[in-house]
C-alpha positions in Angstrom: 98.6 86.2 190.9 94.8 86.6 192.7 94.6 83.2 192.7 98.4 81.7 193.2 98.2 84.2 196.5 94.7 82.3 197.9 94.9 79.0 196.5 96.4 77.6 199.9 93.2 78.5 201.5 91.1 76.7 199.4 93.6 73.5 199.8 92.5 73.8 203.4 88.9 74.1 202.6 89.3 71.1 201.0 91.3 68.8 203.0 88.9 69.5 205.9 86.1 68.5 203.8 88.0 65.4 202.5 89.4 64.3 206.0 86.4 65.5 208.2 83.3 64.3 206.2 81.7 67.7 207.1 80.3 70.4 204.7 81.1 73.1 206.9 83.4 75.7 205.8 86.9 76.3 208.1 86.6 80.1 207.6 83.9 82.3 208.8 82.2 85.1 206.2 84.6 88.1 207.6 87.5 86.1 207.3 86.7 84.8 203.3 85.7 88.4 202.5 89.2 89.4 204.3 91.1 86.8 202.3 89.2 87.6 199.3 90.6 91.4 199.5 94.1 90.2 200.5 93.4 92.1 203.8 96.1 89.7 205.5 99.6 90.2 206.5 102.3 88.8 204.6 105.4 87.3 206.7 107.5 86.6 204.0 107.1 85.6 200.7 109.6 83.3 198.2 110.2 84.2 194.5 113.1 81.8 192.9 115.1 82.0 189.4 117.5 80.4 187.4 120.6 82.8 186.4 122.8 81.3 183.4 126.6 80.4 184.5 129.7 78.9 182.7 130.4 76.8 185.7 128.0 76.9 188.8 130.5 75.0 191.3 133.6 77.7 190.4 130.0 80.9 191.1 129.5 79.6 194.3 133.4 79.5 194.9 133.3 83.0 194.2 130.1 83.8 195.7 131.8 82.4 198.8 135.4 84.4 198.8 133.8 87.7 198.3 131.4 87.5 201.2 132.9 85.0 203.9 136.3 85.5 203.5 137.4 86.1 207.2 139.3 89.2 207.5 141.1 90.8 210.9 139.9 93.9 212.5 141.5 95.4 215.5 140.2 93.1 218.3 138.2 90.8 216.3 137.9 88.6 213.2 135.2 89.7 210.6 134.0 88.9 207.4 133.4 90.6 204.1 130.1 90.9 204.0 129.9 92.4 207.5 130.9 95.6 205.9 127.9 95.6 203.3 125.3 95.1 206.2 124.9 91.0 205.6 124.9 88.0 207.3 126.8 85.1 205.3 126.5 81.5 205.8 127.8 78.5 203.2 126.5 74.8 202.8 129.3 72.2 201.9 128.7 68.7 200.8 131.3 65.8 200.3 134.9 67.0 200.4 134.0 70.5 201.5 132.5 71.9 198.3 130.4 74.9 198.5 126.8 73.5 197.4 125.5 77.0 198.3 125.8 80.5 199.6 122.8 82.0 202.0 123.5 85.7 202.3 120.5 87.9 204.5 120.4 91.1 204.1 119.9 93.0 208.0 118.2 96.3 208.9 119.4 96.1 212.7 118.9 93.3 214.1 115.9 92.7 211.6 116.1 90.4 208.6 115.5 91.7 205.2 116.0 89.4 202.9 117.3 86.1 202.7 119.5 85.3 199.3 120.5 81.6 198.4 122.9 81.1 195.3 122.7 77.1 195.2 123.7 74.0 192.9 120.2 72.9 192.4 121.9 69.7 190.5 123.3 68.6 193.6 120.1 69.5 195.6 118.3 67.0 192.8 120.6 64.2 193.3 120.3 64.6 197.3 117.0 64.3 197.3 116.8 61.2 194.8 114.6 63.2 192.0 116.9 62.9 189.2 114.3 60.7 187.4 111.5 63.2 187.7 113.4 65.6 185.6 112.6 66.6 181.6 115.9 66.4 179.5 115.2 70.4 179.1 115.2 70.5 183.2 118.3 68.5 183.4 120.1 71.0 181.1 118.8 73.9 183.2 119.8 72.7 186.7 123.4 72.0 184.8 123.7 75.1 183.8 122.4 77.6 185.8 122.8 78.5 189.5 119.6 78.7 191.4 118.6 81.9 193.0 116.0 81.9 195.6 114.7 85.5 197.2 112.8 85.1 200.5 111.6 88.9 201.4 110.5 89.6 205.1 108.2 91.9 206.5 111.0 94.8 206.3 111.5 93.3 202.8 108.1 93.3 201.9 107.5 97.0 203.0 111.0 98.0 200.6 108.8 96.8 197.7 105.5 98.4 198.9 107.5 101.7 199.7 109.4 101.7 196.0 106.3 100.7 194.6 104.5 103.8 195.9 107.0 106.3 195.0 107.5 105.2 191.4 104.1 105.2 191.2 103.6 108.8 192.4 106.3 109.8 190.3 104.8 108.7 187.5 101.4 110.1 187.6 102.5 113.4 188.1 103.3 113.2 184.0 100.2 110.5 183.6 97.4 111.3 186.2 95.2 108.2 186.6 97.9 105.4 185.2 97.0 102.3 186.5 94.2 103.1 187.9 92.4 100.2 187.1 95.1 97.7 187.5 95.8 99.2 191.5 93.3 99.3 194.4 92.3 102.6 194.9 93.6 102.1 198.4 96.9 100.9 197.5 98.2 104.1 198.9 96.5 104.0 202.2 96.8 100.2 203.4 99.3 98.5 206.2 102.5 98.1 203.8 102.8 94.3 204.7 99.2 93.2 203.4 99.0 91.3 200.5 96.7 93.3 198.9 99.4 96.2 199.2 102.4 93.6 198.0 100.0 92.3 194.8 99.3 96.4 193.8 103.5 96.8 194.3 104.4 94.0 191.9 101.8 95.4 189.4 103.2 98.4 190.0 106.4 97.5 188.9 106.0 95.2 186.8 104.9 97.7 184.3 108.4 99.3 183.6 109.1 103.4 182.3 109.1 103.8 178.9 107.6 103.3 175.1 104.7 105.3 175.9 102.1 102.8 177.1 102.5 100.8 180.5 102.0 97.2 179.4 102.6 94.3 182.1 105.5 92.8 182.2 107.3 90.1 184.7 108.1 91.3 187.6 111.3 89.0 187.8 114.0 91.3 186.1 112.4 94.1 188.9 113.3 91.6 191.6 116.2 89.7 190.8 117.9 93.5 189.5 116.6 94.7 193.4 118.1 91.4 195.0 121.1 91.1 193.1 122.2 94.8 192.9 120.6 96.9 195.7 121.0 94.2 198.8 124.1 92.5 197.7 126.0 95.3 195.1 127.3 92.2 193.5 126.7 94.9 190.3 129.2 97.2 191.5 131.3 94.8 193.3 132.2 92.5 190.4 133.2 96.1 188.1 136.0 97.3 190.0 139.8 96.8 189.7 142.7 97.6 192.2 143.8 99.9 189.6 140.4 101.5 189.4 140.4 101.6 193.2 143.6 103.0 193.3 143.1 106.0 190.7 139.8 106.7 192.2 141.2 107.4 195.7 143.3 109.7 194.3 140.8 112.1 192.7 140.4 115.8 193.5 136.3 114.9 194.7 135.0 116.2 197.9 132.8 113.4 197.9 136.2 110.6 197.0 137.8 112.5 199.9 135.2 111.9 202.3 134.5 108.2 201.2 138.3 107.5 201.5 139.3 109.1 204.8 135.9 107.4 206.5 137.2 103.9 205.2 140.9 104.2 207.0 139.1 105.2 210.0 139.4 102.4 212.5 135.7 102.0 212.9 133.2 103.8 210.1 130.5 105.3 211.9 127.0 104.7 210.6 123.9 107.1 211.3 120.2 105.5 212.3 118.6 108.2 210.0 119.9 106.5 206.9 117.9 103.6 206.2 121.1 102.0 204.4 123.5 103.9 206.5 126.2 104.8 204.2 125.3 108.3 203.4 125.1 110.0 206.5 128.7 109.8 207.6 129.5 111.0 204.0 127.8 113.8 204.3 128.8 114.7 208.0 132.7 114.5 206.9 132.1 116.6 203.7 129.6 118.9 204.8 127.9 118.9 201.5 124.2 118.0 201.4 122.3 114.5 201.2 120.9 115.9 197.2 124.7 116.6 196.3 126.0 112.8 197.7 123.3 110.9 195.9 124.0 113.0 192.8 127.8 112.0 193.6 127.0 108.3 194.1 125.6 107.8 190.6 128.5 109.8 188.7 130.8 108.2 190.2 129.5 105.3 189.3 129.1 105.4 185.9 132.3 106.9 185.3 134.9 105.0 187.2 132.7 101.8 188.2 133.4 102.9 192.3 130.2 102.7 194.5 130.4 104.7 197.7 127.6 102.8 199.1 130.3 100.3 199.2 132.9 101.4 202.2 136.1 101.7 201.3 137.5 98.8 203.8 135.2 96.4 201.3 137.2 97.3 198.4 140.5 97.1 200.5 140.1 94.0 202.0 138.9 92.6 199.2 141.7 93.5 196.8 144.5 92.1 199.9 142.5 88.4 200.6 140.6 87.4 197.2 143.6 86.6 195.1 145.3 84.6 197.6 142.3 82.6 198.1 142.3 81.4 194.9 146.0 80.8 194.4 146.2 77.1 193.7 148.2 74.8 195.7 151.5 74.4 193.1 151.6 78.8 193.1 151.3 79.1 196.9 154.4 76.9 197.5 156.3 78.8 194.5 155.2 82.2 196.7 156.4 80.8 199.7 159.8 79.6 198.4 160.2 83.1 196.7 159.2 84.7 200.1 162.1 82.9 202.1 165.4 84.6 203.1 166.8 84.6 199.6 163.6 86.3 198.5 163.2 86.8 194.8 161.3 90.4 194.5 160.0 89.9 190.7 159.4 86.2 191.0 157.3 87.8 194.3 155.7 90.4 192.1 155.2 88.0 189.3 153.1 85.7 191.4 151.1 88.2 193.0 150.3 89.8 189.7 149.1 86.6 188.6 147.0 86.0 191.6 145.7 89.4 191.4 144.6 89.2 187.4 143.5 85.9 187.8 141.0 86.6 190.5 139.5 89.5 188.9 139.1 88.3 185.8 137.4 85.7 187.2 134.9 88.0 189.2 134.3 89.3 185.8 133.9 86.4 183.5 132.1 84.2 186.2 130.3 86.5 188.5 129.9 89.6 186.3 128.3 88.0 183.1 126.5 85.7 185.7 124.6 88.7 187.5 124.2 90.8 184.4 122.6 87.8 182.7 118.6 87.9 182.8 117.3 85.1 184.4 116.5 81.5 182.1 113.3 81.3 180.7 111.7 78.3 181.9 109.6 76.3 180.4 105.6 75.5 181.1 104.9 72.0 182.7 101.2 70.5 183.1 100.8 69.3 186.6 100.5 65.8 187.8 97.7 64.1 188.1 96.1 65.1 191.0 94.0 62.6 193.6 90.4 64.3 194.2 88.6 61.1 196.4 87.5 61.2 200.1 89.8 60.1 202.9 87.7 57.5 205.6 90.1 58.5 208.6 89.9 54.9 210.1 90.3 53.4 206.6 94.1 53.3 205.1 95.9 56.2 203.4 95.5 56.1 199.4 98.8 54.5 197.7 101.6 57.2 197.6 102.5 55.5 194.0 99.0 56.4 192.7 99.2 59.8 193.7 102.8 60.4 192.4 102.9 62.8 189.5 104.9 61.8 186.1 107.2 64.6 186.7 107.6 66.7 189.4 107.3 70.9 187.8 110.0 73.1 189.1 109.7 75.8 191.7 108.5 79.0 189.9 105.9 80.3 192.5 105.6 82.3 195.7 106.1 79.6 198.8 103.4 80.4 200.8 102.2 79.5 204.5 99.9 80.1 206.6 99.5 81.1 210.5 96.6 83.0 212.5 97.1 85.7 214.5 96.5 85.1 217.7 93.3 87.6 219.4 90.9 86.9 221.7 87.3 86.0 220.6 86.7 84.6 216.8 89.8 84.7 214.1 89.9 88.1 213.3 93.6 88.0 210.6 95.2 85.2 209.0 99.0 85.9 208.0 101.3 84.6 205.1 104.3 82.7 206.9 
């Protein structure tokens, strides 16, 4: 991981050499020794997966209804995922079919994340590398959604900060663990560095449990943060409008206060909260923060209901998803049962099939999707790689020479690089 994080400024380094003709180095001694301890900023930073689906086109479908349905409120016209603090945006090709789903998750104005659910076949064929693949790659992009994780600065800090308090936690029962894996200062630095990120994924990817902490990948950390934390697709994807309905009707201060916020024409949401669901909770049931997180995760677990989730989620959910996916042959039968000589039960047949259909589908689609660990991919040799001089007034090398045999899928951090701007010589160079 060291070396993945660095290797871009050795790439410079050596272009310089190869283009310039000159021995001497782009970076200055402070600035290697800087890079060397990862004391840079991080901007943002790109992990990617593969996560197993029956049928990726009929995901992203889904992906698409429960986040960018458009729904009516008051004086204006909203979407779903407005209510769980995201920004939604889909990608279409021929025909209109979703080809992807870009959902960011939003601290303010600020960007958190930025989560793409994608056909990756379809990105292959676009870009004309279908002949690059391995059989076993062509079977993967088939059948498996891609899943790429771009963290931001806020983003970045979320897995410093976890990172830290797990760790704490932990060495009040183990004093010194990790200590030789973690900087000593991992505790003290700027929470964008990446010397502080690298410590936070070694932090966690060392999970609780067995007795001795043994590295693991910190993927199912990551995709289980992503996934279930940012978008609640976990929680989302578990409940029924007959769960919702029994739920609202138990005898729970904490139900009570969830529900009654949620037919409120406009939820209010406190700064304090970093996540901002808590604190109106707590202000409407007068119980304390301890007691409401308590709540959260019982609740949970015994009637598959998050109150993170506002209520008006649920709701609107349960009213537009199933008849967005009533085909074209059902929605004329509803509207011919809906006319003057309305047939209630053919009505209440219809809907009902709408209604099971669509949820089962969240389940067997979505649910299994999400709850799947990511696909093991397999390990690819690089290309061959050109390693000559480049004579600026002479011509470019042959592209064809230089084209690997197959191109290696995208498992690894995409990393960039900017300076910060300062007067005098570089003092910072930043991860963009």
């Amino acid at each position: 991981m060291h070396r993945v994080h660095r290797v871009h400024f050795e790439v410079l380094e050596t272009l310089n050499a190869a283009t310039t003709g000159t021995t001497e180095p782009v970076f200055g001694a402070d600035t290697l020794d800087a890079i060397k301890r990862g004391d840079f900023e991080i901007i943002r930073v790109q992990h990617c997966c593969y996560l197993p689906t029956a049928d990726v086109a009929r995901f992203l479908q889904l992906i698409c209804l429960l986040y960018a349905q458009p729904v009516y409120d008051a004086e204006r016209i909203t979407n779903l995922a407005e209510h769980l603090g995201l920004k939604v945006k889909t990608y279409t090709g021929k025909n209109n079919r979703v080809t992807g789903v870009m959902l960011q998750k939003l601290h303010g104005k600020k960007v958190v994340a930025s989560l793409v659910f994608y056909d990756k076949k379809r990105r292959v064929a676009q870009m004309r590398q279908g002949e690059t693949l391995h059989p076993d790659e062509v079977d993967i992009v088939a059948k498996n959604v891609r899943f790429d994780m771009t963290l931001h600065g806020r983003g970045v800090e979320q897995i410093v900060g976890a990172a830290r308090k797990d760790l704490a936690k932990r060495r009040e029962v183990a004093p010194g663990l990790l200590s030789n894996a973690v900087t000593p200062e991992f505790f003290d630095n700027k929470s964008t560095t990446m010397a502080s990120f690298e410590d936070a994924v070694t932090v966690l990817s060392h999970p609780r449990g067995g007795g001795v902490a043994r590295r693991q990948s910190f993927a199912p950390w990551l995709v289980r943060k992503c996934l279930h934390d940012f978008l609640r697709l976990g929680a989302v994807v578990k409940c029924t409008p007959a769960k919702l309905h029994a739920f609202t009707e138990l005898d729970d201060p904490v139900v009570k206060a969830w529900y009654e916020i949620g037919q409120a024409q406009k939820a209010p949401r406190k700064k304090s909260d970093a996540e901002g669901w808590a604190a109106p909770i707590i202000e409407r049931s007068k119980l304390k923060k301890s007691a409401i997180y308590d709540g959260r995760k019982r609740l949970l677990d015994e009637h598959d209901i998050d109150i993170a989730i506002p209520y008006k989620f649920y709701a609107d959910l349960e009213h537009h998803g199933p008849k967005s996916l009533i085909d074209a042959e059902r929605r004329e039968a509803l509207n011919r049962a809906l006319s003057k000589s309305a047939d209630k039960n053919e009505v209440f047949r219809l809907l009902q099939e709408g209604i099971d259909n669509f949820f089962d589908q969240l389940v067997n689609v979505v649910g299994k999707t999400v709850s799947s660990p990511p696909t093991k991919l397999p390990l690819k040799e690089a290309g061959k790689l050109w390693t000559g001089s480049v004579d600026v007034q002479k011509k470019a090398p042959d592209r064809k020479s230089l084209r690997p045999q197959r191109v290696a899928l995208n498992r690894k951090p995409q990393l960039g690089i900017r300076r910060s701007p300062g007067p005098g010589r570089m003092r910072k160079w930043s991860i963009d």
